[in-house]
PQR file of N, CA, C, O and H, with PARSE charges and radii, in Angstrom:
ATOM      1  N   UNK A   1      69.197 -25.429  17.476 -0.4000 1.5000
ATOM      2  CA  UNK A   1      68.774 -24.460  16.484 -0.0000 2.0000
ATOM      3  C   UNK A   1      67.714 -23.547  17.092  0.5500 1.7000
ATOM      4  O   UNK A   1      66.718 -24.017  17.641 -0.5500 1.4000
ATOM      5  N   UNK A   2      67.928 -22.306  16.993 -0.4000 1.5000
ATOM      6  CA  UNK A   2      66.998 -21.465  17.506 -0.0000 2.0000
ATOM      7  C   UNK A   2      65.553 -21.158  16.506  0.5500 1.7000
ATOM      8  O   UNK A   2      65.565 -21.092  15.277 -0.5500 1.4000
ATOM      9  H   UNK A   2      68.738 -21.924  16.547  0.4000 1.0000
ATOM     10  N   UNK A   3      64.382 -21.000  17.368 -0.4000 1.5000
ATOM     11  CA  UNK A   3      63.241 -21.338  16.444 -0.0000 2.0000
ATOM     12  C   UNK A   3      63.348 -19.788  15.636  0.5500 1.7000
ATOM     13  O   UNK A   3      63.977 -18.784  15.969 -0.5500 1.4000
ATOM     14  H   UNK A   3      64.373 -21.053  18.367  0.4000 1.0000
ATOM     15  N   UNK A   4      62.643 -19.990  14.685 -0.4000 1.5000
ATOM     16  CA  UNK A   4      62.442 -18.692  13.566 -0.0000 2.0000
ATOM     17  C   UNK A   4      61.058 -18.450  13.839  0.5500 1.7000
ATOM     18  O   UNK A   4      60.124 -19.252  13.858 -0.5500 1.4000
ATOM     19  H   UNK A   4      62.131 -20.805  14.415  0.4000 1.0000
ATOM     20  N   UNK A   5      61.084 -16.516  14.164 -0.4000 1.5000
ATOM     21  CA  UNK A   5      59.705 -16.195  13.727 -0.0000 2.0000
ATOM     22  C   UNK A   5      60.181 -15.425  13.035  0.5500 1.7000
ATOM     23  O   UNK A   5      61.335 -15.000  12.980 -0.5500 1.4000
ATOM     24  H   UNK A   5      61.843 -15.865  14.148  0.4000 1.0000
ATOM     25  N   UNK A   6      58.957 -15.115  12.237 -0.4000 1.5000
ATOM     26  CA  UNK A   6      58.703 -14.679  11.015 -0.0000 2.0000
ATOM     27  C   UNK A   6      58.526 -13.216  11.344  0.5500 1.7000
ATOM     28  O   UNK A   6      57.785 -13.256  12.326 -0.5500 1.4000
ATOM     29  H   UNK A   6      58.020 -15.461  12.282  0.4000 1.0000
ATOM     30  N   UNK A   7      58.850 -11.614  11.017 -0.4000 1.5000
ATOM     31  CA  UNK A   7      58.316 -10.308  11.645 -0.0000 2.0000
ATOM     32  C   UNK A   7      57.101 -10.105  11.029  0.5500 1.7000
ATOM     33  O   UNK A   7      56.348  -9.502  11.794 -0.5500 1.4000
ATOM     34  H   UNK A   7      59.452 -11.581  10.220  0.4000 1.0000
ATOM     35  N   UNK A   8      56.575 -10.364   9.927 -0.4000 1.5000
ATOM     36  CA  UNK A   8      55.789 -10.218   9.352 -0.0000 2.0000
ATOM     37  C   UNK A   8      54.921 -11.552   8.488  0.5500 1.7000
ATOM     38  O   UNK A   8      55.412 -12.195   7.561 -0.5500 1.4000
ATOM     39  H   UNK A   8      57.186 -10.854   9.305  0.4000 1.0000
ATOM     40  N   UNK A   9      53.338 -11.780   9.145 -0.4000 1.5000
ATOM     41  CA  UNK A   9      52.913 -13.117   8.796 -0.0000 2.0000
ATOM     42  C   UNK A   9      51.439 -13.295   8.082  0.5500 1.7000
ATOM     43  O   UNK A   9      50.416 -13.145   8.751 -0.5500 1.4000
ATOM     44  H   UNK A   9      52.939 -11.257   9.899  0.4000 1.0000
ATOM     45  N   UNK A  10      51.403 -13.568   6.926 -0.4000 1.5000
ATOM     46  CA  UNK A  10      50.082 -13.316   5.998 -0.0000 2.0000
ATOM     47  C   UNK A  10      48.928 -14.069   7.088  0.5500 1.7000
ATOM     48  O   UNK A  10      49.040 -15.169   7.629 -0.5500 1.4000
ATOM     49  H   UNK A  10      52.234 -13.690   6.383  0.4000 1.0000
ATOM     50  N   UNK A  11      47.790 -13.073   7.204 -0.4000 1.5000
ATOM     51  CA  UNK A  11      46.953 -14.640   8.050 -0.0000 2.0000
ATOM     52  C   UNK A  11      45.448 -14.473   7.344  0.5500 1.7000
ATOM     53  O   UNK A  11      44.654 -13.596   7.685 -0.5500 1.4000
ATOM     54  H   UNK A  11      47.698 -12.180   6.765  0.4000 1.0000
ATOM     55  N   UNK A  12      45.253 -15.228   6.551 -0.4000 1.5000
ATOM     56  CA  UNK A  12      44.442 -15.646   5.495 -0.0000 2.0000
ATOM     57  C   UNK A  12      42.972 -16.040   6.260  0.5500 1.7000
ATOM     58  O   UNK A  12      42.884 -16.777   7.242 -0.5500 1.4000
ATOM     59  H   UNK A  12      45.898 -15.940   6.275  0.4000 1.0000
ATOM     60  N   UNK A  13      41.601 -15.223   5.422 -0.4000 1.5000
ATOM     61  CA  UNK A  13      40.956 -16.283   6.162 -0.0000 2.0000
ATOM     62  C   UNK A  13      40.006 -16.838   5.542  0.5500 1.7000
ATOM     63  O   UNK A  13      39.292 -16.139   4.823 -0.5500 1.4000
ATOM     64  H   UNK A  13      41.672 -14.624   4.625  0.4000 1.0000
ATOM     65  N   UNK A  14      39.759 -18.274   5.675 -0.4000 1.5000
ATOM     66  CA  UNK A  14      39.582 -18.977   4.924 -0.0000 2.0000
ATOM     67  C   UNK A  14      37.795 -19.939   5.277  0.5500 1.7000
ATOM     68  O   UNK A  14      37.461 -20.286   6.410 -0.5500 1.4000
ATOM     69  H   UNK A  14      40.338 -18.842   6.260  0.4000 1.0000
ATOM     70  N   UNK A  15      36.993 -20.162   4.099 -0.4000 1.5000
ATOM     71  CA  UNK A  15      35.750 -20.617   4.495 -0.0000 2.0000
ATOM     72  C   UNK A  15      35.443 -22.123   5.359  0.5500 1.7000
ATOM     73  O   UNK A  15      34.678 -22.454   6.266 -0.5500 1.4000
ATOM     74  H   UNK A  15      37.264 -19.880   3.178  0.4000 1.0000
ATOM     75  N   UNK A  16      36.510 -22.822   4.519 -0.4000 1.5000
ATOM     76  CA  UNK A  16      36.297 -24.252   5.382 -0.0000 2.0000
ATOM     77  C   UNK A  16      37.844 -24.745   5.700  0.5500 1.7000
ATOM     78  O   UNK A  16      38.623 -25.442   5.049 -0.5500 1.4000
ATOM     79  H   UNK A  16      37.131 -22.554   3.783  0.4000 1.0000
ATOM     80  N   UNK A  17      37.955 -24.082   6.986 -0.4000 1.5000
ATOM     81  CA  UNK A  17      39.556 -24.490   8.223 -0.0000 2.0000
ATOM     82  C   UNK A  17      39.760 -25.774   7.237  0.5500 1.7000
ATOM     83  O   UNK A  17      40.411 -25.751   6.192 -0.5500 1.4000
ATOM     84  H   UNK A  17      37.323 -23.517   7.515  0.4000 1.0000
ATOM     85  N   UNK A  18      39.263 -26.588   7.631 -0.4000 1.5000
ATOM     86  CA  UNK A  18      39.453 -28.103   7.921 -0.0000 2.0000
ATOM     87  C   UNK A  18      40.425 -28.623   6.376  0.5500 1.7000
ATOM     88  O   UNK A  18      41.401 -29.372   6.389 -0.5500 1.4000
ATOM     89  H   UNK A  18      38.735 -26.607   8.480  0.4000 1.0000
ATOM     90  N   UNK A  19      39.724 -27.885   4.994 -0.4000 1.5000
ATOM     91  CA  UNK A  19      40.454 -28.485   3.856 -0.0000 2.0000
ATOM     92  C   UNK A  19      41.151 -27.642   3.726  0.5500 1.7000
ATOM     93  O   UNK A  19      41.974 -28.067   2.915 -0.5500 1.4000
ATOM     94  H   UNK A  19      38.930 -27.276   4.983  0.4000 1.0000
ATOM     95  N   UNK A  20      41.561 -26.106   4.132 -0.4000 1.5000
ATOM     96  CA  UNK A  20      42.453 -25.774   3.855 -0.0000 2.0000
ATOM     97  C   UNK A  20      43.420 -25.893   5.054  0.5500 1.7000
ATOM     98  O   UNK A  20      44.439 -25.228   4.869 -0.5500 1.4000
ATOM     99  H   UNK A  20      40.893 -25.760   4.792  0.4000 1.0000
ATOM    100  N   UNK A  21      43.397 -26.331   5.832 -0.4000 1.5000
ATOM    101  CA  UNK A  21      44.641 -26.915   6.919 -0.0000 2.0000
ATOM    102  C   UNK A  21      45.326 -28.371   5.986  0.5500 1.7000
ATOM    103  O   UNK A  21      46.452 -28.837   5.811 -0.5500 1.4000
ATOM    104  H   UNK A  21      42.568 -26.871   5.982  0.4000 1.0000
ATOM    105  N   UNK A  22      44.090 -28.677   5.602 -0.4000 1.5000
ATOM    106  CA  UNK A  22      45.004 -30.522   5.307 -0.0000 2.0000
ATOM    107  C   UNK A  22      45.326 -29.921   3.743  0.5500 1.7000
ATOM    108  O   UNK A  22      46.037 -30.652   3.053 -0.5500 1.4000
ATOM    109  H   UNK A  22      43.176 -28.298   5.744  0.4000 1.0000
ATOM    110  N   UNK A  23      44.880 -28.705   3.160 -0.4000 1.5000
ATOM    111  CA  UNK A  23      45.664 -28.651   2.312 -0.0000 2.0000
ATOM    112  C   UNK A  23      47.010 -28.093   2.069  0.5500 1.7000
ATOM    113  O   UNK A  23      47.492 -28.287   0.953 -0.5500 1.4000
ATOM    114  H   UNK A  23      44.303 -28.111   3.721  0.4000 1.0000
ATOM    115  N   UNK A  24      47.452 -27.659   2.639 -0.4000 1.5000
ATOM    116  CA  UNK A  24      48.750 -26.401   3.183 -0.0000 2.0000
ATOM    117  C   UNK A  24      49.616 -27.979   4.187  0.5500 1.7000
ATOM    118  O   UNK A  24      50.720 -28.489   3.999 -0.5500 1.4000
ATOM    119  H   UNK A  24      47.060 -27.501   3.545  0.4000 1.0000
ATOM    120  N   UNK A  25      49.049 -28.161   4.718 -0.4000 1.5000
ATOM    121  CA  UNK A  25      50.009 -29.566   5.954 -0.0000 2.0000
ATOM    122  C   UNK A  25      49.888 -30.688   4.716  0.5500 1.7000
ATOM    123  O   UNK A  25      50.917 -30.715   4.041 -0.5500 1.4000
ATOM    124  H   UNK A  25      48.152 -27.747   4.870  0.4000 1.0000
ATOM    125  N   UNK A  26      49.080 -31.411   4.374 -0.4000 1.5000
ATOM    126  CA  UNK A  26      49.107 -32.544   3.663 -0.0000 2.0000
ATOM    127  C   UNK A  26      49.620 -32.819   2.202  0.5500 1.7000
ATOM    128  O   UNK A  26      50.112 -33.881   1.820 -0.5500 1.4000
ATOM    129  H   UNK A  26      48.244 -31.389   4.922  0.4000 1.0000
ATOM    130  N   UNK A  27      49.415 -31.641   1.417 -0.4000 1.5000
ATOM    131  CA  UNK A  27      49.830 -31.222  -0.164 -0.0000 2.0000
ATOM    132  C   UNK A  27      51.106 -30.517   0.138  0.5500 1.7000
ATOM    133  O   UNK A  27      52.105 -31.209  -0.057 -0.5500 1.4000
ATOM    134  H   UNK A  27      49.015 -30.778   1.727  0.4000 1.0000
ATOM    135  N   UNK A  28      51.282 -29.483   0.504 -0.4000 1.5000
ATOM    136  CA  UNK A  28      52.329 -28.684   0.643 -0.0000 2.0000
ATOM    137  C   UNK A  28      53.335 -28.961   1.019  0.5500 1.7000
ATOM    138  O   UNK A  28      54.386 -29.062   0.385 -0.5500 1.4000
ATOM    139  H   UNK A  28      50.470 -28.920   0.663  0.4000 1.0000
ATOM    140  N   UNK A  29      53.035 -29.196   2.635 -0.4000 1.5000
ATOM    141  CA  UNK A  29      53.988 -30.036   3.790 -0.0000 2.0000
ATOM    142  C   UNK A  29      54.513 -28.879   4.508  0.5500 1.7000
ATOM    143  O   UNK A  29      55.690 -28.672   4.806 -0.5500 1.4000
ATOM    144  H   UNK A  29      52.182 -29.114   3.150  0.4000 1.0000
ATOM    145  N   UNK A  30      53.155 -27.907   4.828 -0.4000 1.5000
ATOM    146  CA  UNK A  30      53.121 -26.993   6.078 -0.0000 2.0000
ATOM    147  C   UNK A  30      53.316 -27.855   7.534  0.5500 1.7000
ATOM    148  O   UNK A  30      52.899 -29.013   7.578 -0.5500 1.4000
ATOM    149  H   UNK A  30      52.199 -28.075   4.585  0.4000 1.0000
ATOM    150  N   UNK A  31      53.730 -27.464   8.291 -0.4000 1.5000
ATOM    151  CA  UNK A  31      53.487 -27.795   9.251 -0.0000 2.0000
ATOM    152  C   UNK A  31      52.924 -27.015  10.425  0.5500 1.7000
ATOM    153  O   UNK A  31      53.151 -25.806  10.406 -0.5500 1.4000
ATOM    154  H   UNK A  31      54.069 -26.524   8.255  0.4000 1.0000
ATOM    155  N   UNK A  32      52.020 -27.646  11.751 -0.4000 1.5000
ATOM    156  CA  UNK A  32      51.359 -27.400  12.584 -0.0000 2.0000
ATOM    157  C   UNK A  32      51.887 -26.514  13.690  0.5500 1.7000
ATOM    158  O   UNK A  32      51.951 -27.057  14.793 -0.5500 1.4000
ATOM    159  H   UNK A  32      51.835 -28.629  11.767  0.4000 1.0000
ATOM    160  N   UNK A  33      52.341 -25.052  13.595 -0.4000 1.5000
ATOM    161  CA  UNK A  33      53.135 -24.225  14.934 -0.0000 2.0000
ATOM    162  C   UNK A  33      52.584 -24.379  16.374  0.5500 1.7000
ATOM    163  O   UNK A  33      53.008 -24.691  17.486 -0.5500 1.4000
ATOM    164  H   UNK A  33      52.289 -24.610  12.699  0.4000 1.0000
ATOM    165  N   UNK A  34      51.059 -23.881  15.604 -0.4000 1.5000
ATOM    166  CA  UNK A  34      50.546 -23.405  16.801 -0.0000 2.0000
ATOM    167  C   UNK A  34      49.079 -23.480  15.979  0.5500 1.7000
ATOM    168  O   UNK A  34      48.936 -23.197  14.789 -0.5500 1.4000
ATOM    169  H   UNK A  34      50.715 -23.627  14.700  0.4000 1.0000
ATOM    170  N   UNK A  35      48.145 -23.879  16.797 -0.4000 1.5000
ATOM    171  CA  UNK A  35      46.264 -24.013  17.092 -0.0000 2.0000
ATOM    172  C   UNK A  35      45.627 -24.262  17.641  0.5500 1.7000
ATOM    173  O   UNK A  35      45.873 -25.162  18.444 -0.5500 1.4000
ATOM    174  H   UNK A  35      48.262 -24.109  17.763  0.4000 1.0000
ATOM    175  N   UNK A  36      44.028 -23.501  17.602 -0.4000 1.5000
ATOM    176  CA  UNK A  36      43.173 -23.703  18.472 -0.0000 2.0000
ATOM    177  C   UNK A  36      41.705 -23.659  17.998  0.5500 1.7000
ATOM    178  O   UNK A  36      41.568 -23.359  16.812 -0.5500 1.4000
ATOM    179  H   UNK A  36      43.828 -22.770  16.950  0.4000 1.0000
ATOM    180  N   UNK A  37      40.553 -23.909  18.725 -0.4000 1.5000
ATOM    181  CA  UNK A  37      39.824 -23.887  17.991 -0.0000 2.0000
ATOM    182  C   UNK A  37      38.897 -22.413  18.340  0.5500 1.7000
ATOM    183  O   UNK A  37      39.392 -21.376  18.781 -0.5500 1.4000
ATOM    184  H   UNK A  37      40.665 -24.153  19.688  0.4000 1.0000
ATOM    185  N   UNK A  38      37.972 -22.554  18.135 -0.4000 1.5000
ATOM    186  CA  UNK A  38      36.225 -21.256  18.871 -0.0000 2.0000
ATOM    187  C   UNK A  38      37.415 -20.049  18.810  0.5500 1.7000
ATOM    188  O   UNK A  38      38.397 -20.101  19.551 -0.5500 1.4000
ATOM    189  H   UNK A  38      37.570 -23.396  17.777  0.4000 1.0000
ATOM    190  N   UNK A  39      37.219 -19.046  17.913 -0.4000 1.5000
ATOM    191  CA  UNK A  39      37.479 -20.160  16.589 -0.0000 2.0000
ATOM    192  C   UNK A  39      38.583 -20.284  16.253  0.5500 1.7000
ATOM    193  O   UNK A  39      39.602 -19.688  16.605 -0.5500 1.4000
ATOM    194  H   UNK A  39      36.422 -19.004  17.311  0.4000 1.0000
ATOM    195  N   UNK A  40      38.322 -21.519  15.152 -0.4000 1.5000
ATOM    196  CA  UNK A  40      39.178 -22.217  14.284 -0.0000 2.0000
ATOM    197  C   UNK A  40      40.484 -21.102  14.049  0.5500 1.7000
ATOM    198  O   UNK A  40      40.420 -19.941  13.643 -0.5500 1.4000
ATOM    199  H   UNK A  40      37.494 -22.003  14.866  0.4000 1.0000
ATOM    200  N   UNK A  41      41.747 -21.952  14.485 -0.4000 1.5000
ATOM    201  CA  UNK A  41      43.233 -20.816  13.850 -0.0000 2.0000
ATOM    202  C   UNK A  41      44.339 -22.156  13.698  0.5500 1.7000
ATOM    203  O   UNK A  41      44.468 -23.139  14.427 -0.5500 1.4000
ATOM    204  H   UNK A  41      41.798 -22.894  14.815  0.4000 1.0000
ATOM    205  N   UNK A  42      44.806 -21.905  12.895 -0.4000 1.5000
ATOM    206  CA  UNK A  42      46.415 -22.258  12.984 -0.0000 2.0000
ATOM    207  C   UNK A  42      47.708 -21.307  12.187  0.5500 1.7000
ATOM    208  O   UNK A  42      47.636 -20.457  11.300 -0.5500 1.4000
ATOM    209  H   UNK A  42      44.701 -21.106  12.303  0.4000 1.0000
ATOM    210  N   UNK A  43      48.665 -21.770  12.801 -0.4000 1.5000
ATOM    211  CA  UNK A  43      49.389 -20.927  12.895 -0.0000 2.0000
ATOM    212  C   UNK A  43      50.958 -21.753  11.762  0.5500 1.7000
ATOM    213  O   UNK A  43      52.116 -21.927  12.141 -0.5500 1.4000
ATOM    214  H   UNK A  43      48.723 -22.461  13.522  0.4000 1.0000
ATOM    215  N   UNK A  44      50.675 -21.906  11.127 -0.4000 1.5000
ATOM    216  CA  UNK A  44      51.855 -23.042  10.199 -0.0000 2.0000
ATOM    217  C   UNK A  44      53.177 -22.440   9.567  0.5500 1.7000
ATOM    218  O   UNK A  44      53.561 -21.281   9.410 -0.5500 1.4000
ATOM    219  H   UNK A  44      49.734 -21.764  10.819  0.4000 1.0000
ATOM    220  N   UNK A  45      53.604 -23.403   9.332 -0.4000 1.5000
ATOM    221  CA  UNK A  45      55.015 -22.760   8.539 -0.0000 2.0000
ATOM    222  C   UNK A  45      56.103 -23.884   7.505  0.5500 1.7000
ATOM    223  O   UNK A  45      56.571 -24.717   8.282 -0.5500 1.4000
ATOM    224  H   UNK A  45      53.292 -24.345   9.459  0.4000 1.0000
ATOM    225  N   UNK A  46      56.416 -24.039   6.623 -0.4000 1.5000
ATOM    226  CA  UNK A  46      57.655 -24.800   6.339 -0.0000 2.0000
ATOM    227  C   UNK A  46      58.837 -24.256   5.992  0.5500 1.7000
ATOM    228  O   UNK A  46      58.853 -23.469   5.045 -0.5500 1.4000
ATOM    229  H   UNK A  46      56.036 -23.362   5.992  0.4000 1.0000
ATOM    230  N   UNK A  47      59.622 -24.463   6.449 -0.4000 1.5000
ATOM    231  CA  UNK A  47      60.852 -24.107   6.850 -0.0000 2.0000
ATOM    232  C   UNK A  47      60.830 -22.479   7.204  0.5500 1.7000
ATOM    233  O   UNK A  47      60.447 -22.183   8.336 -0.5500 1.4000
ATOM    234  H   UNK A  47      59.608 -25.102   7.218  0.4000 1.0000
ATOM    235  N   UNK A  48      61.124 -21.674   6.525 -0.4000 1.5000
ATOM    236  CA  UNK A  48      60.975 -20.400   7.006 -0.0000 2.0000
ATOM    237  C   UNK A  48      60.031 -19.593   6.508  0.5500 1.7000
ATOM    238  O   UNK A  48      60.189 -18.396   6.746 -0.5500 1.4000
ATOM    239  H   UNK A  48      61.435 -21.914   5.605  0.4000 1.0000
ATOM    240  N   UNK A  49      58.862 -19.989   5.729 -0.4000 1.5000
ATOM    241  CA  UNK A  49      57.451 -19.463   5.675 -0.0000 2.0000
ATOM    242  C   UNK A  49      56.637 -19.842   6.198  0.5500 1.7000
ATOM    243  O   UNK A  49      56.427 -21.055   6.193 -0.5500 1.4000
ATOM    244  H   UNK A  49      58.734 -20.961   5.536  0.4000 1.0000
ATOM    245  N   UNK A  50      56.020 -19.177   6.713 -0.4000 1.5000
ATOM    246  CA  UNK A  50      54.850 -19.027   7.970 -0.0000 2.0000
ATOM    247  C   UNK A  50      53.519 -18.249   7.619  0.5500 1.7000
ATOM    248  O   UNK A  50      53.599 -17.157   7.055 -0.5500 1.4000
ATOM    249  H   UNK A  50      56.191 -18.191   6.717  0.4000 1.0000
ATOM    250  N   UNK A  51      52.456 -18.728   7.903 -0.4000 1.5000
ATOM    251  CA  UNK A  51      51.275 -18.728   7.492 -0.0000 2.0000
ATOM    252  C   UNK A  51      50.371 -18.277   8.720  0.5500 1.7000
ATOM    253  O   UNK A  51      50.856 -18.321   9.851 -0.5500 1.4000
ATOM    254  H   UNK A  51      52.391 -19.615   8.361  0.4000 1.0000
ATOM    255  N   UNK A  52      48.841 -17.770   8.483 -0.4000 1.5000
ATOM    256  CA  UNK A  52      47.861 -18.138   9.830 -0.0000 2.0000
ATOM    257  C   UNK A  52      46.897 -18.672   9.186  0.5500 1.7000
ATOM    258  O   UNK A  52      46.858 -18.176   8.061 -0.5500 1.4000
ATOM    259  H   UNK A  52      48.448 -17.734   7.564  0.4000 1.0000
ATOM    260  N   UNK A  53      46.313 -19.232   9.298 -0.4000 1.5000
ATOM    261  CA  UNK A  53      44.862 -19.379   8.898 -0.0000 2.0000
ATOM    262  C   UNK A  53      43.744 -19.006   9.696  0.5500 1.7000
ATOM    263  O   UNK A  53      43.875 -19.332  10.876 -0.5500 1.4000
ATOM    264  H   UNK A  53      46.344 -19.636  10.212  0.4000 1.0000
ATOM    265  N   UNK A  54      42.883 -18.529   9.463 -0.4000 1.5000
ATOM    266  CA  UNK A  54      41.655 -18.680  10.727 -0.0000 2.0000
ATOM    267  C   UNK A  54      40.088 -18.837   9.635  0.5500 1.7000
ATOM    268  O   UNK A  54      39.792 -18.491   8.491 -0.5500 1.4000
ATOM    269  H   UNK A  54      42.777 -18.264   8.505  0.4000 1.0000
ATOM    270  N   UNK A  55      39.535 -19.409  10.541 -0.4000 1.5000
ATOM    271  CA  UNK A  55      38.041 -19.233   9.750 -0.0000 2.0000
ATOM    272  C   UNK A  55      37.490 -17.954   9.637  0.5500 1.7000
ATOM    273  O   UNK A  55      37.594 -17.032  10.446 -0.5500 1.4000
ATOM    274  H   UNK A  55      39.776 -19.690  11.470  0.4000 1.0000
ATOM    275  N   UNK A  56      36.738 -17.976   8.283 -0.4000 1.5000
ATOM    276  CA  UNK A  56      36.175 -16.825   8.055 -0.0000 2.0000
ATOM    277  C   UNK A  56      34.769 -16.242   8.903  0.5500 1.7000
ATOM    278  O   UNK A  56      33.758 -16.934   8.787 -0.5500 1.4000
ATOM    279  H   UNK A  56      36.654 -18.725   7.626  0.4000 1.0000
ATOM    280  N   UNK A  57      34.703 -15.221   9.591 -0.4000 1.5000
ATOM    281  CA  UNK A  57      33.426 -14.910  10.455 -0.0000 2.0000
ATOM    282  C   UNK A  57      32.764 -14.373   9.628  0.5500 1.7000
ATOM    283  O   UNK A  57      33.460 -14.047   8.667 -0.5500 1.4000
ATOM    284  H   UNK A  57      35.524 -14.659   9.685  0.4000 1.0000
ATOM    285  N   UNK A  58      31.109 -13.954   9.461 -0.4000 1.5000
ATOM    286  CA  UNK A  58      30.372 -13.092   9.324 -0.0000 2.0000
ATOM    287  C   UNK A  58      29.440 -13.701   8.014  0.5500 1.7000
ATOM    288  O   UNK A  58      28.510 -13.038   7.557 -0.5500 1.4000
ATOM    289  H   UNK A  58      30.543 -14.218  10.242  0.4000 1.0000
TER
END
């Protein structure tokens, strides 16, 4: 199966990474594409919606 990207991908940013990663992966049942940290990103998706997250700066 060939992987799916998405052309166009909401990337949200959010105050505390940490509960909104385990909330999107753990409640939802996003899963983990792509992340890293300094800073904080991930890159998620389930089945063919796809997400970013990153922490909020400033």
């Amino acid at each position: 199966m060939e992987e799916y990207w998405n052309p166009m991908v909401p990337e949200l940013s959010v105050s505390d990474f940490s509960k909104s990663l385990n909330f999107y992966c753990e409640i939802l049942g996003f899963k983990v594409r792509s992340q890293r940290t300094k800073p904080d990103f991930a890159y998620i998706e389930f089945e063919q919606v796809q997400i970013m997250l990153e922490i909020a700066v400033g």
